[in-house]
C-alpha positions as CSV (number, residue, x, y, z in Angstrom):
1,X,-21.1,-21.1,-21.8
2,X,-18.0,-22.9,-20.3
3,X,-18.4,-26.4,-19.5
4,X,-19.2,-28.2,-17.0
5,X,-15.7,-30.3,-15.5
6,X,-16.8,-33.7,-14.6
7,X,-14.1,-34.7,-11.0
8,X,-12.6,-37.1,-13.9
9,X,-12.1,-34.2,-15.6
10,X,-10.7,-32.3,-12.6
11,X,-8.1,-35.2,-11.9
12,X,-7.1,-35.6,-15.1
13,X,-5.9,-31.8,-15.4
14,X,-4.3,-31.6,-11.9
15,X,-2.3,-34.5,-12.9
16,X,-1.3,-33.2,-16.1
17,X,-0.5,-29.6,-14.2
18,X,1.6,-31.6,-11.7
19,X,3.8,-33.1,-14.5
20,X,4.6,-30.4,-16.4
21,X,5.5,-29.0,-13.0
22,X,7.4,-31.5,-11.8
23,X,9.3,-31.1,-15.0
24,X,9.7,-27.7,-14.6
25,X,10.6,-27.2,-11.1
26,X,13.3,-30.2,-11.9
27,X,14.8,-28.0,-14.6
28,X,14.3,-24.6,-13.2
29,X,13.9,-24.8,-9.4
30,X,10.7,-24.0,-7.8
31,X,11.8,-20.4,-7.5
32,X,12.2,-19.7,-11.1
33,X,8.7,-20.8,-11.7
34,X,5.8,-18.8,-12.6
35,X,2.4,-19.6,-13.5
36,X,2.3,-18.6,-16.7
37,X,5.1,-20.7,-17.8
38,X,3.3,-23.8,-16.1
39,X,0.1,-22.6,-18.0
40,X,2.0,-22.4,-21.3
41,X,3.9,-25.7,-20.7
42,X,0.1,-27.2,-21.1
43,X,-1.0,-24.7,-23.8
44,X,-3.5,-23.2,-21.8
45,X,-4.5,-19.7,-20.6
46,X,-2.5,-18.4,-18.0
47,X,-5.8,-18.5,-15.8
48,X,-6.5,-22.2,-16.6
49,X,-4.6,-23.4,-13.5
50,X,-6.0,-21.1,-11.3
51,X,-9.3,-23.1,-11.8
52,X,-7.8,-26.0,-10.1
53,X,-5.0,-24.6,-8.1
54,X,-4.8,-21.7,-5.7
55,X,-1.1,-20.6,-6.6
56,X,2.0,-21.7,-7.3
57,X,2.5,-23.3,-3.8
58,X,-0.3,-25.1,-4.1
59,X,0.9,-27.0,-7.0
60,X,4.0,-27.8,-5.7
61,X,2.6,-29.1,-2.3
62,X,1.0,-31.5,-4.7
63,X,3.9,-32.5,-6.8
64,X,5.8,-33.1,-3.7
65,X,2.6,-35.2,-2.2
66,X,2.3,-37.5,-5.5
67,X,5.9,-38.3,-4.9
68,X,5.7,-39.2,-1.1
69,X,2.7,-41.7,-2.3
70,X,5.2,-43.0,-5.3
71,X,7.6,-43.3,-2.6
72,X,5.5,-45.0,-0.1
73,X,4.1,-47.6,-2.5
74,X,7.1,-48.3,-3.9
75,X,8.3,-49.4,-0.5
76,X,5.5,-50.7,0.7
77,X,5.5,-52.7,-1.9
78,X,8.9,-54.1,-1.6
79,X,7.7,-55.5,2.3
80,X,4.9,-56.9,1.1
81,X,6.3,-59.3,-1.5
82,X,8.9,-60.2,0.5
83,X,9.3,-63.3,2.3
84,X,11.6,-63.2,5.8
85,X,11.6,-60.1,8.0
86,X,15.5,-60.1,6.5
87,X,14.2,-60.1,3.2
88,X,11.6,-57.6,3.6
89,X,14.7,-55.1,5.0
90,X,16.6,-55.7,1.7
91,X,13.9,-55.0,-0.1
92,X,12.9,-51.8,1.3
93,X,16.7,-50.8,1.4
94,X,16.6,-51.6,-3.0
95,X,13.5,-49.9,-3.5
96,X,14.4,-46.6,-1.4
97,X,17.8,-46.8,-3.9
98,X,15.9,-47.4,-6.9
99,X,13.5,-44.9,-6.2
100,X,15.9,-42.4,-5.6
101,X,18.3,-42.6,-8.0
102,X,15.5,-43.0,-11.0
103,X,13.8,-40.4,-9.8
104,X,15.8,-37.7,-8.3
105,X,14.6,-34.5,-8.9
106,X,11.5,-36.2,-7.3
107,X,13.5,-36.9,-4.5
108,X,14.9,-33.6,-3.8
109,X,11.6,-31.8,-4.4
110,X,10.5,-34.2,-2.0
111,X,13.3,-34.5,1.1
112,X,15.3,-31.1,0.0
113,X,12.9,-28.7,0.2
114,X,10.3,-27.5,3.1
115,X,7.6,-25.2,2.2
116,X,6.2,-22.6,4.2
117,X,3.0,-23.5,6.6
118,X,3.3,-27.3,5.1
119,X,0.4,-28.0,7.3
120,X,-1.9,-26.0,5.1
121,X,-1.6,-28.7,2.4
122,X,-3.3,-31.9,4.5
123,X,-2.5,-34.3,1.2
124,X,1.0,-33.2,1.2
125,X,1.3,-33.8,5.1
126,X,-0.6,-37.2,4.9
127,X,1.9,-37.9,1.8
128,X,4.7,-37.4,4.2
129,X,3.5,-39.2,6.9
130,X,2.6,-42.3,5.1
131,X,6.2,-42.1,3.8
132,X,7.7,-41.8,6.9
133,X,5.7,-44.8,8.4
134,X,7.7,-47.2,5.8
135,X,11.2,-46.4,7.4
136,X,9.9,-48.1,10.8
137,X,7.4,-50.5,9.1
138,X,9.7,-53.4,8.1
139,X,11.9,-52.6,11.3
140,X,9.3,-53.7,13.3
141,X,8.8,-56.8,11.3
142,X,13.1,-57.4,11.9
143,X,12.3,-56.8,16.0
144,X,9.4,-59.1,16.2
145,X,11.4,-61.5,14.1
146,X,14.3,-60.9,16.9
147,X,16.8,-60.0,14.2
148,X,16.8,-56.5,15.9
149,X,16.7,-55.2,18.8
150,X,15.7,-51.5,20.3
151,X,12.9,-48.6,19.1
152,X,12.0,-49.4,15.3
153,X,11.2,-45.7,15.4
154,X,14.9,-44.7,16.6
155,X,16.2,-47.7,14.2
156,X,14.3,-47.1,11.2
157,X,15.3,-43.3,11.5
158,X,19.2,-44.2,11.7
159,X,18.3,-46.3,8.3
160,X,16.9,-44.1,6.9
161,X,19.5,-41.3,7.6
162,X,21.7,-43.9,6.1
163,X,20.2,-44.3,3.0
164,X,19.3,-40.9,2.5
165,X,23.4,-39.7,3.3
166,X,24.3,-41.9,0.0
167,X,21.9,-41.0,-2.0
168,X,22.9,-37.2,-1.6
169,X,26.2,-37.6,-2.2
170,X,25.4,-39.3,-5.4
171,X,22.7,-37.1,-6.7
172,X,25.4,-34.7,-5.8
173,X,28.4,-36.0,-7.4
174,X,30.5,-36.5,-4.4
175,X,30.6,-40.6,-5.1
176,X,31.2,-42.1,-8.2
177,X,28.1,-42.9,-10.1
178,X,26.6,-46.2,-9.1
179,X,28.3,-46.4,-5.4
180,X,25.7,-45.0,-3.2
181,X,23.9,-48.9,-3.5
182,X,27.0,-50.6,-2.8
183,X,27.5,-48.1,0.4
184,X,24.1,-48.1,1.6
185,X,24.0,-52.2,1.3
186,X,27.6,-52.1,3.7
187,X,26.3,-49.5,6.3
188,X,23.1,-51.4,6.4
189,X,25.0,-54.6,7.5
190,X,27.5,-52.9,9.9
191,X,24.4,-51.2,11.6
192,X,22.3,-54.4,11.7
193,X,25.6,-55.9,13.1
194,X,25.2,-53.5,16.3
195,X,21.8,-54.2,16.5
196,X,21.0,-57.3,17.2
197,X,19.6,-58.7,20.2
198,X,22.7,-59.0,22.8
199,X,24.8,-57.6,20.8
200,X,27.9,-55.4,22.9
């Protein structure tokens, strides 16, 4: 008679079936993929992770959720040990560098790649959305500081674009390794420059 999985015991496999996917989606692409290989990868039946994962899809939604929450906290993190509103923009800025270029086949699974019906997977959309609220989060703490001015929605997007357009072209070898911190820092300051509260 099989046993009985505790939800400890639950947990402890999805996260184990998410790394060795993560791994293997990094190396392979999500495409190249198949069950089997993610089952053997844990030295399991090829069934096994159909007992805690309706398909392939399903796993990946969830790789691509734990790294919006590693994401989020990361930056959240960064604004909350802070000091100034200025300071708690730098820091976010740093930590959505570091985050990205130590973890960057993370990142692409993450910001590269849409899945079909994403709303199916309400961790994976929750994931997103709690990343999403950190790129207007420490804005608004710059606009009620009056450093800024304008919609920290609008503002934290353009950031956001920013950072993301340097990271790419690092990840993708189209700037020296190293630059894309030393370009997002500068585009940062020229767009805060425009920014502020009067300014032409």
């Amino acid at each position: 008679m099989p046993r009985v999985l505790t939800e400890t015991d639950v947990a402890e496999f999805r996260e184990r079936l998410c790394g060795a996917a993560e791994r293997l989606f990094a190396e392979k692409g999500p495409d190249a993929v198949t069950m089997r290989q993610l089952a053997a990868a844990l030295g399991v039946s090829p069934m096994t992770p159909y007992r805690y994962f309706k398909d392939k899809d399903d796993i990946l939604a969830a790789v691509r959720a734990n790294g919006f929450n590693r994401f989020a906290e990361a930056l959240e993190t960064a604004r909350e040990t802070a000091g100034s509103a200025r300071a708690k923009g730098a820091a976010v800025g740093e930590a959505y560098v570091t985050f990205a270029l130590e973890h960057p086949q993370t990142y692409k699974l993450m910001f590269d790649l849409n899945q079909p019906y994403e709303g199916r997977y309400p961790e994976l959309a929750a994931a997103a959305a709690r990343a999403q609220a950190t790129m207007s989060g420490y804005v608004r703490d710059l606009v009620a500081a009056g450093v800024l001015a304008g919609d920290p929605e609008q503002i934290g997007t353009m950031f956001w674009a920013a950072a993301h357009g340097a990271v790419v072209l690092e990840l993708s070898g189209k700037l020296p390794k190293g630059s894309a911190r030393g370009l997002h820092h500068a585009m940062a300051q020229a767009m805060s420059r425009g920014l502020r509260p009067g300014a032409a």
